[in-house]
C-alpha positions as CSV (number, residue, x, y, z in Angstrom):
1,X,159.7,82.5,85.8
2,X,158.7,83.3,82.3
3,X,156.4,82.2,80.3
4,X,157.1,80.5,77.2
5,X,154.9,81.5,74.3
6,X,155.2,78.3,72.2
7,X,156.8,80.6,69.2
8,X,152.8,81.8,68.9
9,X,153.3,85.2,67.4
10,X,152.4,87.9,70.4
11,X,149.5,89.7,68.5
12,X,147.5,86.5,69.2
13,X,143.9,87.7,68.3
14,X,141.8,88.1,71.8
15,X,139.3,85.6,73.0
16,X,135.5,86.6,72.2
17,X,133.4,88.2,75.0
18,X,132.4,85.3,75.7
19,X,135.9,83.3,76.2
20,X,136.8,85.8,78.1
21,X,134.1,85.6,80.6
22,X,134.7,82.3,80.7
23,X,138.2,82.2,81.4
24,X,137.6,84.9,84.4
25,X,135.5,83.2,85.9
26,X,137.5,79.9,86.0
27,X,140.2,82.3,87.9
28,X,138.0,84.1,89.9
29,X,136.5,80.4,91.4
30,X,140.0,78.8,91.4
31,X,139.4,76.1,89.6
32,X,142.3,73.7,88.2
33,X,141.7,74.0,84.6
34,X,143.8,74.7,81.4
35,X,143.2,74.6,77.4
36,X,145.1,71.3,77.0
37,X,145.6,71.0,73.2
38,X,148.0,73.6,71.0
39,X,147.9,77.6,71.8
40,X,147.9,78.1,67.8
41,X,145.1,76.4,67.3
42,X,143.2,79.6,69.7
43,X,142.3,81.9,67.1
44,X,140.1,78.7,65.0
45,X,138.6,78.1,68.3
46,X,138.2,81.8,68.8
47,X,136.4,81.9,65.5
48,X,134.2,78.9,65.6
49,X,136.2,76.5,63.2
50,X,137.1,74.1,66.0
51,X,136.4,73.4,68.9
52,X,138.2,74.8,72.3
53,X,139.3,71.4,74.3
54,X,139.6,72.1,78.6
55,X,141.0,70.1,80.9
56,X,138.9,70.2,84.1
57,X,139.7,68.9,87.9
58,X,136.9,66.3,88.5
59,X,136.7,67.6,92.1
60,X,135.8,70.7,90.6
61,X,133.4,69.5,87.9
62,X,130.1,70.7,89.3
63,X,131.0,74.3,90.0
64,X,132.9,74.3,86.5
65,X,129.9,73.2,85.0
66,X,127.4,76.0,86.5
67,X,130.1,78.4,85.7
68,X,129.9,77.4,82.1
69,X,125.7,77.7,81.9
70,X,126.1,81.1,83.6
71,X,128.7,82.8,80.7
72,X,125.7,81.6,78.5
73,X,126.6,78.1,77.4
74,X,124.5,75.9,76.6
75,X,125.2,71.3,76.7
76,X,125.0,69.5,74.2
77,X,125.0,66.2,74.7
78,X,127.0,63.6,72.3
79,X,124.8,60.8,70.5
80,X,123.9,57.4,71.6
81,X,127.0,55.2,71.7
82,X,129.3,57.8,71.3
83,X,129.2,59.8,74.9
84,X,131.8,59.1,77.3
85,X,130.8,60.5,81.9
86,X,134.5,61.8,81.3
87,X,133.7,64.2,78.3
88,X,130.9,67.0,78.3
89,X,130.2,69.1,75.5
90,X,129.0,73.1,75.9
91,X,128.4,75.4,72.7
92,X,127.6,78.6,73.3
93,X,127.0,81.8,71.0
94,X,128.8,84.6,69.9
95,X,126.8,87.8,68.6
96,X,129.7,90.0,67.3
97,X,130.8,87.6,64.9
98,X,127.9,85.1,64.8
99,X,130.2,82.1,65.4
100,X,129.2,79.2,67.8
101,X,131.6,78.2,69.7
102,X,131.9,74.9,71.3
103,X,134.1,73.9,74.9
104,X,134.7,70.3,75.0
105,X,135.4,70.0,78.7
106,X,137.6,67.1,79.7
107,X,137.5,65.5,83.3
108,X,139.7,62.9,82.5
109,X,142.2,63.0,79.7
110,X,140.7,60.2,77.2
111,X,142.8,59.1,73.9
112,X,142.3,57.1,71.1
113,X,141.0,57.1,67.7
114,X,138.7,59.3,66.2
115,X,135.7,56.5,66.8
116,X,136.3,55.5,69.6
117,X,138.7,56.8,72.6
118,X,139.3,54.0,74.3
119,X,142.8,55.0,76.7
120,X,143.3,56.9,79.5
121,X,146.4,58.7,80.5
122,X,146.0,59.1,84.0
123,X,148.1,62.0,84.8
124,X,145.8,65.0,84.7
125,X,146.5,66.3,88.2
126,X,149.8,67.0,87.9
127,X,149.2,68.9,84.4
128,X,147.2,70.9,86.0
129,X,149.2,71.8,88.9
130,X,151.9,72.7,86.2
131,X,149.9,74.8,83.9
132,X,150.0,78.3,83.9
133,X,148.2,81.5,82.2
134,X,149.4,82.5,78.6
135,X,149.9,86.6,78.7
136,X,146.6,88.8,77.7
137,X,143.2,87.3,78.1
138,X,143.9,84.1,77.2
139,X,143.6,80.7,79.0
140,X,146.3,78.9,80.7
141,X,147.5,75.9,78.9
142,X,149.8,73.3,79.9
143,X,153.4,73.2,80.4
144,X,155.6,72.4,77.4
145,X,156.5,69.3,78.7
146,X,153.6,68.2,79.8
147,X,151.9,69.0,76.2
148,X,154.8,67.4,74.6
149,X,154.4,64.4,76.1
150,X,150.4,64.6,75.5
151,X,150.7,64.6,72.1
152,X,153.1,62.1,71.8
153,X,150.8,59.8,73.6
154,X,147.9,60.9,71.8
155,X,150.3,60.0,68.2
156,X,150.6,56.5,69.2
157,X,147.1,56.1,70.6
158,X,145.0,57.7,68.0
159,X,146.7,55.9,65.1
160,X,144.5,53.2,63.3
161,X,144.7,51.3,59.7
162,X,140.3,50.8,60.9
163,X,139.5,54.4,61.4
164,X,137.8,55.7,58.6
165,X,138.3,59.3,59.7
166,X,142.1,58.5,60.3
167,X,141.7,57.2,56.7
168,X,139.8,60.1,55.4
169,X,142.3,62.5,57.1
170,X,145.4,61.2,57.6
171,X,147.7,63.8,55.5
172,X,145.8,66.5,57.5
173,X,146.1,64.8,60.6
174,X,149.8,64.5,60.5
175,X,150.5,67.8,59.3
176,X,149.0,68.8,62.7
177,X,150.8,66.7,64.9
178,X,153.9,67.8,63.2
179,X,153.0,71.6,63.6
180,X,152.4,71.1,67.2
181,X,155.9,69.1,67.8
182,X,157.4,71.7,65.9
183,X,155.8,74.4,68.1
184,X,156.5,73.1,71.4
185,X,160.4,71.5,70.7
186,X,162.6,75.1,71.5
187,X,160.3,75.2,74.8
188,X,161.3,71.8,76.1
189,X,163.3,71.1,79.2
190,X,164.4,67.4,78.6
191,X,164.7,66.8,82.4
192,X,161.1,67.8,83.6
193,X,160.2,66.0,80.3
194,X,161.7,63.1,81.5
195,X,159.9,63.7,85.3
196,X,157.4,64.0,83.9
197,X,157.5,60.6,81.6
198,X,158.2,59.0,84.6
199,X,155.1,59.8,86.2
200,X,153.5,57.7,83.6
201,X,155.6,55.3,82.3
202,X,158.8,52.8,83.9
203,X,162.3,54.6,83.9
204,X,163.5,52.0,81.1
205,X,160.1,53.3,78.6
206,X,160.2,57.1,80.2
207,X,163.4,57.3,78.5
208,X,162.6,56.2,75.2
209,X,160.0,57.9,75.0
210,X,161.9,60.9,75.9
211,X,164.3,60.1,73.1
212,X,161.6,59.5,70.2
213,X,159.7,62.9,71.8
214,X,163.4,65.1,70.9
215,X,164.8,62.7,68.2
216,X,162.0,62.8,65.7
217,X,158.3,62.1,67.2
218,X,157.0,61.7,64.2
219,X,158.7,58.2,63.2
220,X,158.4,56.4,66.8
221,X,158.7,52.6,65.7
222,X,155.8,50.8,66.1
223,X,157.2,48.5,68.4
224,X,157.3,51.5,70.9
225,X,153.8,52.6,69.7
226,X,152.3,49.3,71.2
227,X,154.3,49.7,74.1
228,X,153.1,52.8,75.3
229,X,149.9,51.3,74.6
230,X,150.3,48.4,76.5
231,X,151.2,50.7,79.2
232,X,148.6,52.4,79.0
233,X,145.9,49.3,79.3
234,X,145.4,49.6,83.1
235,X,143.1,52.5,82.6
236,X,141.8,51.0,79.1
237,X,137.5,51.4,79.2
238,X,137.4,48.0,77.1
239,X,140.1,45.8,76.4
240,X,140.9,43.0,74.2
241,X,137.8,41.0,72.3
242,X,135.2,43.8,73.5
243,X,137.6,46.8,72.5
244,X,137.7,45.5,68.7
245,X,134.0,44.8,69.0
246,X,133.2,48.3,70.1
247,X,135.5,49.6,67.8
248,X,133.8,47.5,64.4
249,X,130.4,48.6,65.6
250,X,131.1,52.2,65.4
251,X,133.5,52.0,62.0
252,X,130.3,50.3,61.0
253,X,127.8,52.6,62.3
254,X,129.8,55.6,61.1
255,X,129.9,54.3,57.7
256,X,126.2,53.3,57.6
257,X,125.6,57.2,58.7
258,X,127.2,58.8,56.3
259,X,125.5,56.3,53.3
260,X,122.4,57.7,55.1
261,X,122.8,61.1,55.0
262,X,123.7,61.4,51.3
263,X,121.0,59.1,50.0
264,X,118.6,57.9,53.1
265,X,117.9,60.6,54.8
266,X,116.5,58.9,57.7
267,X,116.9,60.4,61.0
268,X,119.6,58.9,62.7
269,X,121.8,60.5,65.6
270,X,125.3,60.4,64.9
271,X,127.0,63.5,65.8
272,X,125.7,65.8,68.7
273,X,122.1,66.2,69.9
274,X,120.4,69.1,70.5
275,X,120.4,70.9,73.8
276,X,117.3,69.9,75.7
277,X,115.6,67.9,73.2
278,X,115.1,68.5,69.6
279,X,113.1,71.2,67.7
280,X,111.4,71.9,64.4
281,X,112.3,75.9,63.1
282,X,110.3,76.9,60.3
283,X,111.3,79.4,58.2
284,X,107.8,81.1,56.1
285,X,107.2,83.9,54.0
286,X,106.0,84.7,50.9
287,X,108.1,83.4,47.7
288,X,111.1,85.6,47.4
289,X,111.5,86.3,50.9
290,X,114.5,84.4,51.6
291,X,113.5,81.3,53.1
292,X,115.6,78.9,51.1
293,X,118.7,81.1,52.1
294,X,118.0,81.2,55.7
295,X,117.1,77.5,56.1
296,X,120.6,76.7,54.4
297,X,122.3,79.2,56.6
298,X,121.2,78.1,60.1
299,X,122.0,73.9,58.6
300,X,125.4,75.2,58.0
301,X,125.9,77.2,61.4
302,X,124.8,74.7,63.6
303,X,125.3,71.3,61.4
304,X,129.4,71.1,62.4
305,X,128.2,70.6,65.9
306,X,124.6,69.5,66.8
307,X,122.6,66.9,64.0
308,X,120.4,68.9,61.8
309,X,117.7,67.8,59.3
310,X,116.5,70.5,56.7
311,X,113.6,69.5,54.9
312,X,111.6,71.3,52.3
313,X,108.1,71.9,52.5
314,X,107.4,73.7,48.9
315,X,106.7,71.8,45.7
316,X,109.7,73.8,43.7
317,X,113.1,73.6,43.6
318,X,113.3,71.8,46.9
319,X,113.8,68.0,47.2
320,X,110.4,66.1,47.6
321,X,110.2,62.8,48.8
322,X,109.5,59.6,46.7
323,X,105.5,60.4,47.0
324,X,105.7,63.4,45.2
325,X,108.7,63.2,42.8
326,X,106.9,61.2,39.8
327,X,104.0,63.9,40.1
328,X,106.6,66.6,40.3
329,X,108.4,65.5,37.1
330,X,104.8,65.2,35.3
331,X,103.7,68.2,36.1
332,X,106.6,70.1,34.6
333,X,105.8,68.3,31.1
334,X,102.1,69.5,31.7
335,X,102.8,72.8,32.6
336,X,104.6,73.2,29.2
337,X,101.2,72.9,27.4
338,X,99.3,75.1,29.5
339,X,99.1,78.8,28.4
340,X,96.7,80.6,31.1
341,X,95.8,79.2,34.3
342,X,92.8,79.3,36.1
343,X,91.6,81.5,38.5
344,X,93.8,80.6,41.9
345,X,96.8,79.9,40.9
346,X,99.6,82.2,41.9
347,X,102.3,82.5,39.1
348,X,102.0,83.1,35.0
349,X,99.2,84.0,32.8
350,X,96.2,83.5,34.9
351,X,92.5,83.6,34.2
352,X,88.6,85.1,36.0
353,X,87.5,81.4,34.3
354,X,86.9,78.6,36.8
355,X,88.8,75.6,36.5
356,X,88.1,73.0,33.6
357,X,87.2,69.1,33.7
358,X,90.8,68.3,32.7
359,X,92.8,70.8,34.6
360,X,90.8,69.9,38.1
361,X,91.5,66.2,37.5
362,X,95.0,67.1,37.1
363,X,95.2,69.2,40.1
364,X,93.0,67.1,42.3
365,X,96.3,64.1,41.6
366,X,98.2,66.9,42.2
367,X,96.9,68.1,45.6
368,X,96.7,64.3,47.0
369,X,100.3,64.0,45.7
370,X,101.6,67.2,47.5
371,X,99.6,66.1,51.0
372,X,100.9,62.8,50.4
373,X,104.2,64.1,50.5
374,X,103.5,66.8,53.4
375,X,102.4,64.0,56.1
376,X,105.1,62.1,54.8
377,X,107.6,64.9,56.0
378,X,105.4,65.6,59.2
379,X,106.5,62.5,60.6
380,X,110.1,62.6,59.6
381,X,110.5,65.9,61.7
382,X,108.7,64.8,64.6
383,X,110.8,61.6,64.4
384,X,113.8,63.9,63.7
385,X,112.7,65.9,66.9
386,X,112.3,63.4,69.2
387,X,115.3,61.5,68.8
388,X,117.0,64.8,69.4
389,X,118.0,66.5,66.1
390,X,117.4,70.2,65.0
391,X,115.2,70.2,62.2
392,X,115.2,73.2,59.9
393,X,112.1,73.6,57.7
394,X,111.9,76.2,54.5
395,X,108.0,76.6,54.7
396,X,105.8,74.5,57.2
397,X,102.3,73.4,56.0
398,X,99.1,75.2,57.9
399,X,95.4,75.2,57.8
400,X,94.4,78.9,58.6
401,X,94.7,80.3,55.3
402,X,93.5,78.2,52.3
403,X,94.9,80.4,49.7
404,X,98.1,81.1,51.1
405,X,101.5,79.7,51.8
406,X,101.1,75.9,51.7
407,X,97.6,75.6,53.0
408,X,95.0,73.2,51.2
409,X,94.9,73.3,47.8
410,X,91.2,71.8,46.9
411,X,89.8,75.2,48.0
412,X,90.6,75.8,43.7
413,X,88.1,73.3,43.1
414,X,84.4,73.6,44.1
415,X,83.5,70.4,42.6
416,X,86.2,68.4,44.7
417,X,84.3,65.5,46.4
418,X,84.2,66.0,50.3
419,X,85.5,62.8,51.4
420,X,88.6,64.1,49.3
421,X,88.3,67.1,50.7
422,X,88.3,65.6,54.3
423,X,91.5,63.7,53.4
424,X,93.6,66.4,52.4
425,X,92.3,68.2,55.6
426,X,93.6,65.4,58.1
427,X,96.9,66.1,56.8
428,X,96.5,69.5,57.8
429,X,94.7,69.2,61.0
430,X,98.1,67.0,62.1
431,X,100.7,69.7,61.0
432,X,98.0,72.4,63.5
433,X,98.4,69.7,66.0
434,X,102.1,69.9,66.0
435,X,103.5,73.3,65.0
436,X,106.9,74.3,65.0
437,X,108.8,75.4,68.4
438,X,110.3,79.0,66.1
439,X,108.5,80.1,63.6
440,X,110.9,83.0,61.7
441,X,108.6,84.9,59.5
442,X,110.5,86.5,57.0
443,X,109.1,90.1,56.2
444,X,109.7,91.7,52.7
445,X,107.7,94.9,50.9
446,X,105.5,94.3,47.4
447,X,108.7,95.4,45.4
448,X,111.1,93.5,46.9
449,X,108.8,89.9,46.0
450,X,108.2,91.0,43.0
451,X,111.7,91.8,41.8
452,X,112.6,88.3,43.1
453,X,109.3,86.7,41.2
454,X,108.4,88.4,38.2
455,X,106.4,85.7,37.3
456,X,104.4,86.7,40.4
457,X,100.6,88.4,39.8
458,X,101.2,91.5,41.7
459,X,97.9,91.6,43.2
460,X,98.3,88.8,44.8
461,X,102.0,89.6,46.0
462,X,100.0,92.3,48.0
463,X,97.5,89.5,49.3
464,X,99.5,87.3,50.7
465,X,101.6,90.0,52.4
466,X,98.8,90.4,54.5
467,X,98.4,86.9,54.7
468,X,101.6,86.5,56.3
469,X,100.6,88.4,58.9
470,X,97.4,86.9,60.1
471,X,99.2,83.5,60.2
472,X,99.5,82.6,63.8
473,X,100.5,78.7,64.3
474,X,99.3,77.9,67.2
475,X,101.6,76.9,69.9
476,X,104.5,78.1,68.0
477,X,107.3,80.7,69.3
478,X,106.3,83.6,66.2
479,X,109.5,86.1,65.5
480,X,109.2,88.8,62.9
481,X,112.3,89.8,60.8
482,X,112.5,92.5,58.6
483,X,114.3,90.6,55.3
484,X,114.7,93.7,53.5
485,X,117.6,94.6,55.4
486,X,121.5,93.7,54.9
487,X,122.2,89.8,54.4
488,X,124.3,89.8,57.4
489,X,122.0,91.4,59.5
490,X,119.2,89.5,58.8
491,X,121.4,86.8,59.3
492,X,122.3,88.0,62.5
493,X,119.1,88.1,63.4
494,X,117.9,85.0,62.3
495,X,120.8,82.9,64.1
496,X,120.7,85.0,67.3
497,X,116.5,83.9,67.3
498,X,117.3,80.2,66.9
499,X,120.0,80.2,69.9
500,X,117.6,82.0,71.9
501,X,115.5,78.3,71.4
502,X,118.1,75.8,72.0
């Protein structure tokens, strides 16, 4: 029997290596499995933009699951109040192109809205039985009527006037499920899409849902929408009073986490947690190095599928916290009316004169505010950390080096009182006491920092090269990567360090 290609055009691109592996191994163990949404959305799953949904046999669950940790997967276990035992979610890395990829393995197939899949539809079995392998190295996927019927179900159940994703979404949303009924219609055998109706559904429903599926799926009345859903309440995981409950909470809890993240910024899971726990990965270097560039990168690689915090450790163009912000904006206005600087500082016109009455006032404020703020963020990551998050960090605040790379500041000024001194210390002692799990130190020659900071005093570009080096971080995972070299190999680099942590 042939089989049918969906209308997918035949030069399909090929799975990544490791897809591949993946899907050979699946074979080799006999497991029942297939891809269970749309073969044309393979190639964005092959590249990272989505995610790659399996169907797997329960009764083969565990050997499924040690299959996917040996192709080099990874879990990643959803967020509190939004896991379901009948989902599991695997990401795993992909060196050629950098992508992560991410298998969202299905033991039971669960529908619903965006926020909350509440339905069952309790035929997986027999969709597996009936799947079979689409040509080349690609996965088997289910049969067109079986996938026909799937997304029909999944058109009535996912529908909701509450979702604010659905609300968000909804052109884009449609356009898909018309794409995929438009795919799968020439492939359809009405009778085994009427079997296979009836395996789910009474002979009266079976055939109007048959009708709606060849008529025009798209405008099913919604008369028929709530019966299929009342059809499907047997296998519901909440019904009635506790379903809307569920279903308000997480609306609510969704809308409350996205108000966070754009103006909180407390650490609250949402999304996806991190694989084993959470981790702090600081990027250092000297200014010009690339941090800000590689902290932004890894956020946007992994943010789409685990939750990730970046925070900012420097006192320039970063954000600061609340502490530091109203010292921030005053020292700009200050900085305008001084010419040199004193001996110590690290950028501008600067001086072999000790520092003045005035100016070691001013920086005294200055260093409280800044350690102020550092402790402030200490605890944020850890938070961040525990509860499961990734947490990216451009700089990470030390005590081994005074003069160097966000150490202690009062160093610049003999006269500072030692109970001052002392303060600003504690802060410091507690970022030793809890370094980073990575620490990428980003490697760059004299001429590279100071065609990136021409403000820079050249001598000291050379000094706290050196510096660099002698920084240890105790505790800390230390890798070295040479950030003279191509963006997209140091980018390489850098993300192939960080899945080597997760």
């Amino acid at each position: 029997m042939a089989i049918p290609d969906y209308g997918v055009e035949n030069d399909r691109p090929a799975p990544p290596p490791l897809y591949e592996r993946l899907f050979e191994a699946f074979e080799r163990a006999d497991l029942a499995w297939c891809s269970w949404k749309s073969p044309s959305r393979l190639p964005d799953a092959y590249a990272g933009r989505s995610d790659l949904d399996l169907l797997i046999a329960r009764t083969d669950r565990q050997q499924a699951l040690q299959i996917l940790v040996d192709c080099g997967f990874k879990p990643a276990p959803d967020g509190p109040g939004r896991d379901d035992p009948a989902m599991s979610s695997f990401l795993g890395f992909d060196p050629v192109s950098g992508a992560l990829l991410h298998a969202h393995v299905h033991f039971r197939l669960i529908l619903g809205p965006s926020l909350f899949k509440n339905a069952r539809l309790p035929c997986e079995t027999a969709f597996l039985e009936r799947s079979r392998l689409l040509p080349g190295r690609n996965p088997r996927v289910l049969a067109p009527e079986d996938a026909a019927l799937l997304l029909f179900v999944r058109r009535q159940l996912e529908f909701s006037r509450f979702d604010p994703v659905q609300i968000a979404r909804r052109e884009q949303i449609d356009q898909k499920f018309r794409a995929d009924f438009a795919e799968l219609a020439p492939a359809i055998d009405s009778v085994g899409l009427r079997s296979a109706a009836e395996e789910v559904f009474d002979s009266d429903l079976a055939g109007r849902v048959v009708r709606a599926i060849i008529d025009d799926p798209m405008g099913a009345p919604a008369s028929l929408r709530r019966e299929v859903a009342g059809a499907l309440s047997l296998p519901r995981r909440c019904g009635g009073v506790e379903a809307a409950l569920v279903g308000a909470a997480r609306t609510a809890a969704f809308l409350f986490g996205a108000f966070n993240r754009r103006h909180l910024r407390t650490p609250r899971i949402w999304g996806r947690r991190a694989p084993g726990g959470g981790l702090v990965i600081a990027f250092v270097g000297v200014d010009g190095s690339g941090k800000s560039t590689a902290a932004t990168t890894i956020r946007n690689w992994l943010g789409p599928e685990i939750d990730v915090v970046r925070v900012y450790f420097g006192t320039g163009d970063g954000a600061p916290s609340l502490v530091l912000a109203p010292f921030k904006a005053l020292a700009g206005l200050i900085a305008r009316f001084i010419k040199t600087k004193p001996k110590g500082a690290s950028h501008g016109n600067i001086s072999d004169r000790p520092p003045g009455p005035v100016y070691s006032a001013l920086f005294a404020v200055w260093a409280m505010a800044v350690a102020l703020d550092k402790r402030h963020k200490l605890i944020t990551i850890q938070r961040a950390a525990r509860r499961g998050f990734i947490v990216v960090t451009d700089r990470y605040p030390q005590n081994e080096i005074e003069n160097f790379n966000d150490g202690p500041l009062l160093y610049r000024l003999p006269a500072a009182p030692d109970w001052l001194r002392r303060f600003e210390q504690a802060i410091y002692m507690r970022a030793h006491r809890a370094p980073p799990d990575l620490v990428v130190k980003l490697q760059v020659g004299p001429e590279t920092v100071q065609k990136r900071e021409p403000d820079m005093n050249p001598a000291l570009i050379v000094e706290r090269l050196a510096s660099l080096e002698r920084l240890q971080f105790p505790g800390a995972q230390i890798i070295r990567i040479d950030a003279r070299a191509p963006l997209e190999d140091v980018t390489g680099k850098v993300k192939q360090a960080v899945w080597n942590v997760l």
